[in-house]
CHARMM internal coordinates of N, CA and C (Angstrom, degrees):
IC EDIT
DIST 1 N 1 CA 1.4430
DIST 1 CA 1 C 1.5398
ANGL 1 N 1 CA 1 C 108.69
DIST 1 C 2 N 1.3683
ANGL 1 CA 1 C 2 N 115.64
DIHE 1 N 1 CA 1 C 2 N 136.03
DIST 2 N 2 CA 1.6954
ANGL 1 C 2 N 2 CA 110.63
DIHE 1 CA 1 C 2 N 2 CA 179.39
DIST 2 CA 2 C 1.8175
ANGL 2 N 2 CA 2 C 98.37
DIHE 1 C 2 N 2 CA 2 C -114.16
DIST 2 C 3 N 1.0690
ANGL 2 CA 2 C 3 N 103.32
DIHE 2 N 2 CA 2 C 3 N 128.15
DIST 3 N 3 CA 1.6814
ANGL 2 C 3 N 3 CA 112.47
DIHE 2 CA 2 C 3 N 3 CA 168.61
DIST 3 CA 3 C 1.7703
ANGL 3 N 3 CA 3 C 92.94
DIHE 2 C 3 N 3 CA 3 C -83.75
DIST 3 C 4 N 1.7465
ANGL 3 CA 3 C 4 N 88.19
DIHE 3 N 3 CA 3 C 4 N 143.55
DIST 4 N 4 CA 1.7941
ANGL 3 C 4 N 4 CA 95.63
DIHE 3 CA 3 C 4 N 4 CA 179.21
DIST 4 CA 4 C 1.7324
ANGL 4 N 4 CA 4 C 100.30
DIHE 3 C 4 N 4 CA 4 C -74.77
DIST 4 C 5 N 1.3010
ANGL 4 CA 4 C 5 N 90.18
DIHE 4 N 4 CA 4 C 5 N -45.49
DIST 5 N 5 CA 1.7768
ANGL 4 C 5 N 5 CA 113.44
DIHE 4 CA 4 C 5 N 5 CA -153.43
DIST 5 CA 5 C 1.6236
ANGL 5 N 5 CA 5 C 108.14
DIHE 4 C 5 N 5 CA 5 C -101.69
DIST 5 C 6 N 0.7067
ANGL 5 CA 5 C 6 N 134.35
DIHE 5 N 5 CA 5 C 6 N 45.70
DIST 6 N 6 CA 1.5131
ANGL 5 C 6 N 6 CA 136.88
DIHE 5 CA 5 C 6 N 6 CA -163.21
DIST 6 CA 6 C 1.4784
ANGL 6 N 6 CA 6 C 126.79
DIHE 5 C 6 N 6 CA 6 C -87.27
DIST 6 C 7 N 1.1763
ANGL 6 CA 6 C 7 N 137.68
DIHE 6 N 6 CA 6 C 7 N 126.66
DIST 7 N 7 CA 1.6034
ANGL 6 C 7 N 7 CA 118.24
DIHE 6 CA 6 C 7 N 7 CA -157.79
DIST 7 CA 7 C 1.5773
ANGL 7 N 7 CA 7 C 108.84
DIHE 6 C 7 N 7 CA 7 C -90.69
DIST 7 C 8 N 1.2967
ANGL 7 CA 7 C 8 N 114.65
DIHE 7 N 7 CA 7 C 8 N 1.61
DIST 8 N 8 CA 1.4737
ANGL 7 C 8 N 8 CA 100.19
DIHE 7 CA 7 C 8 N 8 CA 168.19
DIST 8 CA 8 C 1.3562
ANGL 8 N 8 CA 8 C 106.31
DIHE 7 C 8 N 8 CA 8 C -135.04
DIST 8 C 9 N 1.2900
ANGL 8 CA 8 C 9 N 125.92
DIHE 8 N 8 CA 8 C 9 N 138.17
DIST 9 N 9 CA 1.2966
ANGL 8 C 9 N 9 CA 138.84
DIHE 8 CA 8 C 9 N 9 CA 178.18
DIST 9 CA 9 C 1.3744
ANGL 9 N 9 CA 9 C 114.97
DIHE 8 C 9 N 9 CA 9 C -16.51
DIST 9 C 10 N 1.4504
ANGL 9 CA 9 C 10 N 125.23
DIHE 9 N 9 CA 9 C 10 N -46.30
DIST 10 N 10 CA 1.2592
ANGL 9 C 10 N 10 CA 123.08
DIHE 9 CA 9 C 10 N 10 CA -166.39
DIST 10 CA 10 C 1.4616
ANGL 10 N 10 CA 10 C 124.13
DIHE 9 C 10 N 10 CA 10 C -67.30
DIST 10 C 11 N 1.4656
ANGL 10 CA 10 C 11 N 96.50
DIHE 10 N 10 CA 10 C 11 N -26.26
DIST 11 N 11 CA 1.5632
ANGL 10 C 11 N 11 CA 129.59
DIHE 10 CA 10 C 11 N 11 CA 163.38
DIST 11 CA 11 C 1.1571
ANGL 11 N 11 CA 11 C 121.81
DIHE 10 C 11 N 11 CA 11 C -35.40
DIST 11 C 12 N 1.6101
ANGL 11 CA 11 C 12 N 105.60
DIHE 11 N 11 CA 11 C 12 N -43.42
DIST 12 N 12 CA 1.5912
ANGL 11 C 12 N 12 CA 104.34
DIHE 11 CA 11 C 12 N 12 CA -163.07
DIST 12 CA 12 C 1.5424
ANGL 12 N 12 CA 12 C 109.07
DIHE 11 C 12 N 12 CA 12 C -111.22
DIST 12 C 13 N 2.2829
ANGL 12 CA 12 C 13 N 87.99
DIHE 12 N 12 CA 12 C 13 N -33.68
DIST 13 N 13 CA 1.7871
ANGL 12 C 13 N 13 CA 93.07
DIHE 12 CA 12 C 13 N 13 CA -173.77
DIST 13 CA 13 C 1.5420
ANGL 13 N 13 CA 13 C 109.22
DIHE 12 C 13 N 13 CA 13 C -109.80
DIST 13 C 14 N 1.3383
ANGL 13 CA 13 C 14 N 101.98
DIHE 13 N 13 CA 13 C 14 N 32.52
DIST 14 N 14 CA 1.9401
ANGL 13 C 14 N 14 CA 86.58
DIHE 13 CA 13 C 14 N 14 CA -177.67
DIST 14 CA 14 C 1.8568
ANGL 14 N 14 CA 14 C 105.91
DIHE 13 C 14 N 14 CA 14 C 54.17
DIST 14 C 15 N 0.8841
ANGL 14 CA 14 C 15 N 114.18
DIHE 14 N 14 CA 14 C 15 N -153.87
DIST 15 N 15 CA 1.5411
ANGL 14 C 15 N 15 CA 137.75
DIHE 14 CA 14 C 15 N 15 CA -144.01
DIST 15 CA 15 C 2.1976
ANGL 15 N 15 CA 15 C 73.39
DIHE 14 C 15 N 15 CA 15 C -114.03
DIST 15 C 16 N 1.0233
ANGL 15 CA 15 C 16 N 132.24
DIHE 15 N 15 CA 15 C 16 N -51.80
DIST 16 N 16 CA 1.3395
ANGL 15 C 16 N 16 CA 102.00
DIHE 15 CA 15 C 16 N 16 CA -170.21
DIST 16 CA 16 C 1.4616
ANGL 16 N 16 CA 16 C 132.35
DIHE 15 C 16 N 16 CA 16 C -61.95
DIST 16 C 17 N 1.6900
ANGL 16 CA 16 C 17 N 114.81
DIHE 16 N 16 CA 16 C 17 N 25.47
DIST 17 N 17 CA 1.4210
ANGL 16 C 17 N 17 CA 115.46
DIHE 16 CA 16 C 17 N 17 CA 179.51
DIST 17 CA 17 C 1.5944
ANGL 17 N 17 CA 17 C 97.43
DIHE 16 C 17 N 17 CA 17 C -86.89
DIST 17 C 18 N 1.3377
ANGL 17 CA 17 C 18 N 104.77
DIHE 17 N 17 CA 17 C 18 N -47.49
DIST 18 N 18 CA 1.7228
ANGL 17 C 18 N 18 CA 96.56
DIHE 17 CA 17 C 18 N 18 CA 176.18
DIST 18 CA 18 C 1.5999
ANGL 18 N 18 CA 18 C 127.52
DIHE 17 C 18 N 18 CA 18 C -50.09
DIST 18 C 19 N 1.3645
ANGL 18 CA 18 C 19 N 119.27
DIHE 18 N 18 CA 18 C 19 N -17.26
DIST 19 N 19 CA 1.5138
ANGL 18 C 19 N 19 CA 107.51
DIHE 18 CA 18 C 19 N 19 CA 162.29
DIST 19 CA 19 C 1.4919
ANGL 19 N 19 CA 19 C 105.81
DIHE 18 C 19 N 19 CA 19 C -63.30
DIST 19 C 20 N 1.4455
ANGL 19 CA 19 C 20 N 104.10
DIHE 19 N 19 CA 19 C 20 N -72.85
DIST 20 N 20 CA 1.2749
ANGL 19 C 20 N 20 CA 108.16
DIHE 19 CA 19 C 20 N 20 CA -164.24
DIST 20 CA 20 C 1.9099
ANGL 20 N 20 CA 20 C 114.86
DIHE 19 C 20 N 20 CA 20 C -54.31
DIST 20 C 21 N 0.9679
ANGL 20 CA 20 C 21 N 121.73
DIHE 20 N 20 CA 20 C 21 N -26.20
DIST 21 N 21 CA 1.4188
ANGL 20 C 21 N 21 CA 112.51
DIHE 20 CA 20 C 21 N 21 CA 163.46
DIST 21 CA 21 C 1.4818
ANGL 21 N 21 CA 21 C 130.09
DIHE 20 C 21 N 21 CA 21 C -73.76
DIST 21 C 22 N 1.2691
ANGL 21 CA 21 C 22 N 99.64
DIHE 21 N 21 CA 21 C 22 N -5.96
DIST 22 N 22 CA 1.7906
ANGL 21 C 22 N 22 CA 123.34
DIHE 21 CA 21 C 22 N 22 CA 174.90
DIST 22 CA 22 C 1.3881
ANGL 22 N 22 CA 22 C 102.67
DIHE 21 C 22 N 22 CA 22 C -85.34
DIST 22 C 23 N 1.0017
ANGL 22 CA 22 C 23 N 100.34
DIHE 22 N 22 CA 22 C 23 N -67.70
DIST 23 N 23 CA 1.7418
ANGL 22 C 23 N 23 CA 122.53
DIHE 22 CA 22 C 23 N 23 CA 167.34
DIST 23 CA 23 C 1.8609
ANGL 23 N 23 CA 23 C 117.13
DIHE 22 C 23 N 23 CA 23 C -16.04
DIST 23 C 24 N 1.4097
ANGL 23 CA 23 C 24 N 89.00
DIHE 23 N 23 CA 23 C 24 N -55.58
DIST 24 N 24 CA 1.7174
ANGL 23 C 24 N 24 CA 99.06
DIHE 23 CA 23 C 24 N 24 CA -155.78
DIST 24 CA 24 C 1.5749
ANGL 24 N 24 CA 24 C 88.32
DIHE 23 C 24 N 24 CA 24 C -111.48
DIST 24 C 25 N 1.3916
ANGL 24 CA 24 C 25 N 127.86
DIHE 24 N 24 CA 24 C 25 N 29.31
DIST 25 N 25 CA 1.8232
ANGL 24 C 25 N 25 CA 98.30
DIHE 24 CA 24 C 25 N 25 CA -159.32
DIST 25 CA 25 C 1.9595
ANGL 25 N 25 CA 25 C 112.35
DIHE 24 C 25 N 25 CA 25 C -95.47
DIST 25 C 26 N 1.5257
ANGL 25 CA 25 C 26 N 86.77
DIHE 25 N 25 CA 25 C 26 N -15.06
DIST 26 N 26 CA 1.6107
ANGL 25 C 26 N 26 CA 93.58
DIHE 25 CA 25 C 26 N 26 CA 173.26
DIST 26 CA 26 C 1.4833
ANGL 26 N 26 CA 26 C 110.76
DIHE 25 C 26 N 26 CA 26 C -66.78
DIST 26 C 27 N 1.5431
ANGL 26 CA 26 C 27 N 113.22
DIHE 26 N 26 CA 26 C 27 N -43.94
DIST 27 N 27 CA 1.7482
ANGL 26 C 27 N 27 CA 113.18
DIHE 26 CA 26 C 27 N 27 CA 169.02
DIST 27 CA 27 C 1.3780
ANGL 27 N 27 CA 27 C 117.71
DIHE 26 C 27 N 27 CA 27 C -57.71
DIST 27 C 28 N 1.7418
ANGL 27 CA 27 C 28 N 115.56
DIHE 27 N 27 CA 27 C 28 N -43.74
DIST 28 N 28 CA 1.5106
ANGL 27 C 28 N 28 CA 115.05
DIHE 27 CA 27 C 28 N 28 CA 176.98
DIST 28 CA 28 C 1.7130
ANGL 28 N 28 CA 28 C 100.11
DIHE 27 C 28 N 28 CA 28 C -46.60
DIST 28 C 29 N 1.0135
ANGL 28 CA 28 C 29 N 117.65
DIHE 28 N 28 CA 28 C 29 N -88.94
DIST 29 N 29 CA 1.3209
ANGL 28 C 29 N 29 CA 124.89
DIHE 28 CA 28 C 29 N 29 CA 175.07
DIST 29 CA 29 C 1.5860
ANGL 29 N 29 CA 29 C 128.14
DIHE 28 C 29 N 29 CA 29 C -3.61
DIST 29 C 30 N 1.7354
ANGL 29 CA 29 C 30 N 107.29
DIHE 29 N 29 CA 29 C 30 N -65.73
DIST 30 N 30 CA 1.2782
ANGL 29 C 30 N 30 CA 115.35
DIHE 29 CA 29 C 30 N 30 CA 159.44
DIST 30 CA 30 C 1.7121
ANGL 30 N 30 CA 30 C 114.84
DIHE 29 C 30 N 30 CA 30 C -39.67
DIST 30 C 31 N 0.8675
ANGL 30 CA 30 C 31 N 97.28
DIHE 30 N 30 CA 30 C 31 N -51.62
DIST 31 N 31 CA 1.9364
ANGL 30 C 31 N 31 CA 102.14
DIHE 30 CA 30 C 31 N 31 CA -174.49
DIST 31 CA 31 C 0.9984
ANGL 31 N 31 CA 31 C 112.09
DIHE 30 C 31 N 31 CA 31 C -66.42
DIST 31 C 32 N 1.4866
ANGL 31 CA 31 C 32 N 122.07
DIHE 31 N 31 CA 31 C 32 N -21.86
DIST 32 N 32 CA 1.7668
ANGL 31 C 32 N 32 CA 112.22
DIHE 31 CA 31 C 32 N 32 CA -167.16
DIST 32 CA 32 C 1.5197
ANGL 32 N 32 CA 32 C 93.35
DIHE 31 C 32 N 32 CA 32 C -122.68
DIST 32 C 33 N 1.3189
ANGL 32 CA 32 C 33 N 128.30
DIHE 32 N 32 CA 32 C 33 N 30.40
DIST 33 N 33 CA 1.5833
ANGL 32 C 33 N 33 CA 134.40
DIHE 32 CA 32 C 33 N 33 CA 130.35
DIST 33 CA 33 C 1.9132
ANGL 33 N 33 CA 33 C 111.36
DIHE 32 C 33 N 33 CA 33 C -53.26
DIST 33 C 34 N 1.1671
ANGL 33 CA 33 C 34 N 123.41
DIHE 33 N 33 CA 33 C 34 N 145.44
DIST 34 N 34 CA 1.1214
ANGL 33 C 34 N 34 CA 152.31
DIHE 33 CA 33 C 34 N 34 CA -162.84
DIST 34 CA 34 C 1.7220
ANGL 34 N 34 CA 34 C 100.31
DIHE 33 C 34 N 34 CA 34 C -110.04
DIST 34 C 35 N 1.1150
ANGL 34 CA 34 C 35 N 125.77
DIHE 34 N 34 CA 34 C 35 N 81.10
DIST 35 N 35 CA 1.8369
ANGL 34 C 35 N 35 CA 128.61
DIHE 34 CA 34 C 35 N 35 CA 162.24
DIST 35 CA 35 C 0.9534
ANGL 35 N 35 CA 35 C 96.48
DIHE 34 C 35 N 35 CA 35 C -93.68
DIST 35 C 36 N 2.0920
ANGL 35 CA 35 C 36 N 105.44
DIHE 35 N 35 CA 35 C 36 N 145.13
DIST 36 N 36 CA 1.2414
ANGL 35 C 36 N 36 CA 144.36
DIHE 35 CA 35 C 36 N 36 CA 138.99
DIST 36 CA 36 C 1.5549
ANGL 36 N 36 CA 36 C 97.67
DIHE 35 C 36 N 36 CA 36 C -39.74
DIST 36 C 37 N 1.4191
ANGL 36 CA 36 C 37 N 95.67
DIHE 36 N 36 CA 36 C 37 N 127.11
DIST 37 N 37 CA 1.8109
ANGL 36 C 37 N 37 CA 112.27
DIHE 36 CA 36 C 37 N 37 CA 161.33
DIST 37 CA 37 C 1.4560
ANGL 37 N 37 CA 37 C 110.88
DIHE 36 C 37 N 37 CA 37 C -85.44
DIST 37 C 38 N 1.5875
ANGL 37 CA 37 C 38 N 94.60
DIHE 37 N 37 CA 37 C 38 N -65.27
DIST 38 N 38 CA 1.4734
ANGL 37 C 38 N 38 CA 117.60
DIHE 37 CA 37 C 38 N 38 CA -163.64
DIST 38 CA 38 C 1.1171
ANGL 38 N 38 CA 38 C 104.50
DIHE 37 C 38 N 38 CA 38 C -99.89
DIST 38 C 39 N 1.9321
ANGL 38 CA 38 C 39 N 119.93
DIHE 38 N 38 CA 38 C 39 N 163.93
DIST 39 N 39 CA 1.6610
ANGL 38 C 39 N 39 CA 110.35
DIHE 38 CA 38 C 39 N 39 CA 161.69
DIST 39 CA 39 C 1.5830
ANGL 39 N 39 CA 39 C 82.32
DIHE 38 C 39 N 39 CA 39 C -138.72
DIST 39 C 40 N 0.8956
ANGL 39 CA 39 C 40 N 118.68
DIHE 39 N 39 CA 39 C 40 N 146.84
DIST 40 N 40 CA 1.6615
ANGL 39 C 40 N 40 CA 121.63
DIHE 39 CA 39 C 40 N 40 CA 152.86
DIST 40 CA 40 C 1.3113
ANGL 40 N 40 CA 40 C 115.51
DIHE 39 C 40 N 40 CA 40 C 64.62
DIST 40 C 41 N 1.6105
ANGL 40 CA 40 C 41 N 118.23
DIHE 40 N 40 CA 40 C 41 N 25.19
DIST 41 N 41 CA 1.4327
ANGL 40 C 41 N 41 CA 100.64
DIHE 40 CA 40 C 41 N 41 CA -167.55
DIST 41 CA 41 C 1.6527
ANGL 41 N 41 CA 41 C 110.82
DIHE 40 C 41 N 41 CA 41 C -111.80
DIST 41 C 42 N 1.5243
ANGL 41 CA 41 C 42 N 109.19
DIHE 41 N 41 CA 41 C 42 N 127.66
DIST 42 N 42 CA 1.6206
ANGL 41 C 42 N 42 CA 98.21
DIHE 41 CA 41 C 42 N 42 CA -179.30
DIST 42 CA 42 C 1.8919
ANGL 42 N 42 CA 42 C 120.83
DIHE 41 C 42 N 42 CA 42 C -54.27
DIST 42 C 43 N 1.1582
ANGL 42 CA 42 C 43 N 105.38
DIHE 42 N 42 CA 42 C 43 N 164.76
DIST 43 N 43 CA 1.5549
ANGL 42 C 43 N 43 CA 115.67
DIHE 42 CA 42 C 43 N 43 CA 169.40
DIST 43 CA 43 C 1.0724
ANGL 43 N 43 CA 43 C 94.52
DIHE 42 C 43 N 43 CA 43 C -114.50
DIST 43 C 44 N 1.6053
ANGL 43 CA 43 C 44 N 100.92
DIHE 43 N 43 CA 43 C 44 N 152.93
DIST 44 N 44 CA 1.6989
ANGL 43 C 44 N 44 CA 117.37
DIHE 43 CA 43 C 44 N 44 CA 172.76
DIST 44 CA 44 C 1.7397
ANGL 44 N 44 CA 44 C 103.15
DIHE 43 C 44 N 44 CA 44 C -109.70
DIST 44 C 45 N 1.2286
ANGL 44 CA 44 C 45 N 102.41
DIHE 44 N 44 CA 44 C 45 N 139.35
DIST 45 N 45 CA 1.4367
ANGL 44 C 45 N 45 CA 126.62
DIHE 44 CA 44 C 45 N 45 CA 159.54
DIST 45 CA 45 C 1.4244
ANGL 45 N 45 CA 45 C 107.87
DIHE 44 C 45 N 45 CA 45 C -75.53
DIST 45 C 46 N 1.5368
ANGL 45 CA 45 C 46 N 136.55
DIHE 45 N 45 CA 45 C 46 N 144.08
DIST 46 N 46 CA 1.4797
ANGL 45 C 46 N 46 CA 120.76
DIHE 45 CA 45 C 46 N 46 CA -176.20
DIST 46 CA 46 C 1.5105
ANGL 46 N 46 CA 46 C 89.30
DIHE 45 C 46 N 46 CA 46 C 171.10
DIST 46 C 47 N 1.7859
ANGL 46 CA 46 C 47 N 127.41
DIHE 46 N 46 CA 46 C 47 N 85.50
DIST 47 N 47 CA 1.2917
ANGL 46 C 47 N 47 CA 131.82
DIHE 46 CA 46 C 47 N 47 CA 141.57
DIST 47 CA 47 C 1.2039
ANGL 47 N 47 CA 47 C 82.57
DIHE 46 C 47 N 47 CA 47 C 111.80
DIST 47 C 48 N 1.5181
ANGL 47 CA 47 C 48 N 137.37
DIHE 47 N 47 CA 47 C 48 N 15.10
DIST 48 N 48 CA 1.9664
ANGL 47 C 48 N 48 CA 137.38
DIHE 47 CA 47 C 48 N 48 CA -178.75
DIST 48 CA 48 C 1.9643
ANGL 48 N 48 CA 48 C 102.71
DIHE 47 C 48 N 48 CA 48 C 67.33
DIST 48 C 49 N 2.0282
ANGL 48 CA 48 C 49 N 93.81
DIHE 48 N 48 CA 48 C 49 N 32.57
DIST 49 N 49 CA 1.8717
ANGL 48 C 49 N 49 CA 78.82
DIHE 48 CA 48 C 49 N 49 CA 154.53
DIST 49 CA 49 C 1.4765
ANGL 49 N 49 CA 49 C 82.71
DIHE 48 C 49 N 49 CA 49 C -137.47
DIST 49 C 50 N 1.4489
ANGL 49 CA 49 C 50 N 106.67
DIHE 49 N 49 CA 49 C 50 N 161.73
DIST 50 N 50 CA 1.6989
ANGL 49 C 50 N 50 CA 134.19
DIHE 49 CA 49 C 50 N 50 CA 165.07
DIST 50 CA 50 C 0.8827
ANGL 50 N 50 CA 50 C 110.64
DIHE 49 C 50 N 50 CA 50 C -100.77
DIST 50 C 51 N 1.8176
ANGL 50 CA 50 C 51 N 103.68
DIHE 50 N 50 CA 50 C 51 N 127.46
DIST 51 N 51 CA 1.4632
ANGL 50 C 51 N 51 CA 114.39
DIHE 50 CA 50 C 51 N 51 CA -174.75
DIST 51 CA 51 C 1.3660
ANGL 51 N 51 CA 51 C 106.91
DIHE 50 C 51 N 51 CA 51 C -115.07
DIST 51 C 52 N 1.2752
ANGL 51 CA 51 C 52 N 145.51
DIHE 51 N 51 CA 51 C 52 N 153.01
DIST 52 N 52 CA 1.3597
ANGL 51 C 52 N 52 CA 149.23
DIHE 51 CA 51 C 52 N 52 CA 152.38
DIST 52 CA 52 C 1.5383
ANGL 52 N 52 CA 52 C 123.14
DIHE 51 C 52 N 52 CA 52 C -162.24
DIST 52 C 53 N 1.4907
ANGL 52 CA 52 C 53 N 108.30
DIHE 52 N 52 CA 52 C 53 N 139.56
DIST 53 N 53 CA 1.1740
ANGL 52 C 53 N 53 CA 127.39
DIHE 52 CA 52 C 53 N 53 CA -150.11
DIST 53 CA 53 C 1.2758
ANGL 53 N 53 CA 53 C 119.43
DIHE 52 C 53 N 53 CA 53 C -74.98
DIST 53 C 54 N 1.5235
ANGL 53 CA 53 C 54 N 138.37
DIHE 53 N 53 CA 53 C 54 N 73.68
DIST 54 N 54 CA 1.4075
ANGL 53 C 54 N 54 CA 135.69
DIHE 53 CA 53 C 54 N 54 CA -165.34
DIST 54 CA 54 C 1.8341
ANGL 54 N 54 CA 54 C 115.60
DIHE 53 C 54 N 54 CA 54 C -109.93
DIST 54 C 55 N 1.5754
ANGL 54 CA 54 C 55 N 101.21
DIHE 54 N 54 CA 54 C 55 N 124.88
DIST 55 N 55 CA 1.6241
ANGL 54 C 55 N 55 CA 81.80
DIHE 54 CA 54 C 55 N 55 CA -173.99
DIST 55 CA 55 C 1.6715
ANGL 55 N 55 CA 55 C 84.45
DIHE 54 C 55 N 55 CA 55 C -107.39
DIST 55 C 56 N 1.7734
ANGL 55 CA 55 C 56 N 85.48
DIHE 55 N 55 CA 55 C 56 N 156.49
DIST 56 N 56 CA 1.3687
ANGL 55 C 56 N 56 CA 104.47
DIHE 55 CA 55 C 56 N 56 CA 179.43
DIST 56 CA 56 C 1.3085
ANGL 56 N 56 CA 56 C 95.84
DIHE 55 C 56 N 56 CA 56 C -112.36
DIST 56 C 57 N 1.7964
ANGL 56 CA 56 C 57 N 102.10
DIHE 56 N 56 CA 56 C 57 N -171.34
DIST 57 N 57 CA 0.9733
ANGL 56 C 57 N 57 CA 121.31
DIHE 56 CA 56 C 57 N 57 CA 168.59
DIST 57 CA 57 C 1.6048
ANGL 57 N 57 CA 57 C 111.73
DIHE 56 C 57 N 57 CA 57 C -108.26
DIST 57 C 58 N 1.1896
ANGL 57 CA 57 C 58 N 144.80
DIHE 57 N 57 CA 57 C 58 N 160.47
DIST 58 N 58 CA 0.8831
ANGL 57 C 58 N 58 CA 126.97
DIHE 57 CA 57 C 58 N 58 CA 164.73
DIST 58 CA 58 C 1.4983
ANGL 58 N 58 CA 58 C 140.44
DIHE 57 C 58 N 58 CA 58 C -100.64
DIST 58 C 59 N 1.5497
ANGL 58 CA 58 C 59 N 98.82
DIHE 58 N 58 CA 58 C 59 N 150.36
DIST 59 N 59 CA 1.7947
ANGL 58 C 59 N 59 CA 126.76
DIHE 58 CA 58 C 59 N 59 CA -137.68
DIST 59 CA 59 C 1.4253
ANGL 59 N 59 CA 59 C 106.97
DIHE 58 C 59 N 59 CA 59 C 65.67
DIST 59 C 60 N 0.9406
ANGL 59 CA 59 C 60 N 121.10
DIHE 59 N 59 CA 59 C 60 N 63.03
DIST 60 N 60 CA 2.0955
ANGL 59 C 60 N 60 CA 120.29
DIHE 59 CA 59 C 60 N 60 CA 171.91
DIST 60 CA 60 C 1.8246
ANGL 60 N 60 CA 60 C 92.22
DIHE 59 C 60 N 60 CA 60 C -128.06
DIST 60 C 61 N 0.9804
ANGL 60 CA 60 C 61 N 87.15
DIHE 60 N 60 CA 60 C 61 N -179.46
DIST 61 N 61 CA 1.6651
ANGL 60 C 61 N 61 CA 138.20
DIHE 60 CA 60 C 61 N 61 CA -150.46
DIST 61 CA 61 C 1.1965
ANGL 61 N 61 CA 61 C 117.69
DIHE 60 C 61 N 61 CA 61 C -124.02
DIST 61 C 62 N 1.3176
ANGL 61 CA 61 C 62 N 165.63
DIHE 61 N 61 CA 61 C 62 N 85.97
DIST 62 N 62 CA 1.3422
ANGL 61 C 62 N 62 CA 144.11
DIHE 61 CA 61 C 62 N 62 CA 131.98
DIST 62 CA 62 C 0.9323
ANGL 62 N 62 CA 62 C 127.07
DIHE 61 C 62 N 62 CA 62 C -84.91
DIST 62 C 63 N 1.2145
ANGL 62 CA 62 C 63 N 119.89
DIHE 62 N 62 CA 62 C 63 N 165.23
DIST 63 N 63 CA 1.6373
ANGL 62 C 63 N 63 CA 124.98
DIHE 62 CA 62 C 63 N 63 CA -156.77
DIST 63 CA 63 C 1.8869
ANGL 63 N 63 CA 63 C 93.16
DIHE 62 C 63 N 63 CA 63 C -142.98
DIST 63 C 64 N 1.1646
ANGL 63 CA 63 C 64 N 108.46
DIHE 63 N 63 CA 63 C 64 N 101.49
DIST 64 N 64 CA 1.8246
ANGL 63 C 64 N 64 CA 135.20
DIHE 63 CA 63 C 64 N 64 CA -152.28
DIST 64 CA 64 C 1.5651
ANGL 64 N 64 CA 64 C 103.61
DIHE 63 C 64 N 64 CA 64 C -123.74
DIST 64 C 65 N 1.5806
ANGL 64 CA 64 C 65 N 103.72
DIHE 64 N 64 CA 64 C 65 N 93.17
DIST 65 N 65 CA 1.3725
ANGL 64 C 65 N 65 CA 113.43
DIHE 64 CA 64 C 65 N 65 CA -167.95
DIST 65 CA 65 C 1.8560
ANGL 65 N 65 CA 65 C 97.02
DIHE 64 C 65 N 65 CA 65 C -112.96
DIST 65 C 66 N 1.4306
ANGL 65 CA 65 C 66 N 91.99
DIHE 65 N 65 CA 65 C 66 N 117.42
DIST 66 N 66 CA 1.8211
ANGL 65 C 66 N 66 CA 103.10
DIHE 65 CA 65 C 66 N 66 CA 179.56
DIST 66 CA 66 C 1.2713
ANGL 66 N 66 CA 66 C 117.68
DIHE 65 C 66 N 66 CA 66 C -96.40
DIST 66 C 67 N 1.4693
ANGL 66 CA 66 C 67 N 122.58
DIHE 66 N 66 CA 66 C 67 N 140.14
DIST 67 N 67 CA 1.8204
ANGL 66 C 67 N 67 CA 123.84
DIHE 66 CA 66 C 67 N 67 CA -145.91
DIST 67 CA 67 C 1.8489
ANGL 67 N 67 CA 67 C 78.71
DIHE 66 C 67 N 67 CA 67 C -133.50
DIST 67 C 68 N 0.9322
ANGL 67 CA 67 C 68 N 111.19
DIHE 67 N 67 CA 67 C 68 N 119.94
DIST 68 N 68 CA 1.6998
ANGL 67 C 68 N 68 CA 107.37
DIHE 67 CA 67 C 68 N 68 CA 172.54
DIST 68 CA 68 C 1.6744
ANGL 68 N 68 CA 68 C 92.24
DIHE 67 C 68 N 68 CA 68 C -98.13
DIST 68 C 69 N 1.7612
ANGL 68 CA 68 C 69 N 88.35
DIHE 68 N 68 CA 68 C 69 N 148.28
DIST 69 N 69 CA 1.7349
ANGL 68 C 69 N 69 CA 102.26
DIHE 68 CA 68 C 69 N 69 CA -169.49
DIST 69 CA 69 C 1.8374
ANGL 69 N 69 CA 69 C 88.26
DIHE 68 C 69 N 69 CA 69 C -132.50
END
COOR INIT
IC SEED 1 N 1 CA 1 C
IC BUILD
């Protein structure tokens, strides 16, 4: 029986998700490291929204923690 929608991998891929997560796990890893974007850079106030200039990559994630000085 194959589940379309299944909440754990095995669900959907049988037993061949564990190669491929073996496979790739030094890259998984790399990616789900946590980099500095920014260092030192002001935010602007402008109409009660904050703007600041972050380029991503695309489909990413940052996680943008603001320290008022």
């Amino acid at each position: 029986m194959v589940v379309l929608y299944g909440n754990h991998p095995s669900d959907r891929f049988e037993d061949s998700w564990k190669t491929v997560l073996s496979s790739n796990l030094s890259k998984y890893e790399q990616l789900a490291k946590l980099t500095k974007t920014v260092t030192n850079t002001m935010v602007e106030k402008k109409n009660d929204k904050f703007t600041i200039k972050v380029d991503l990559e695309p489909h990413s994630v940052k996680i943008i923690e603001l320290i008022p000085q």
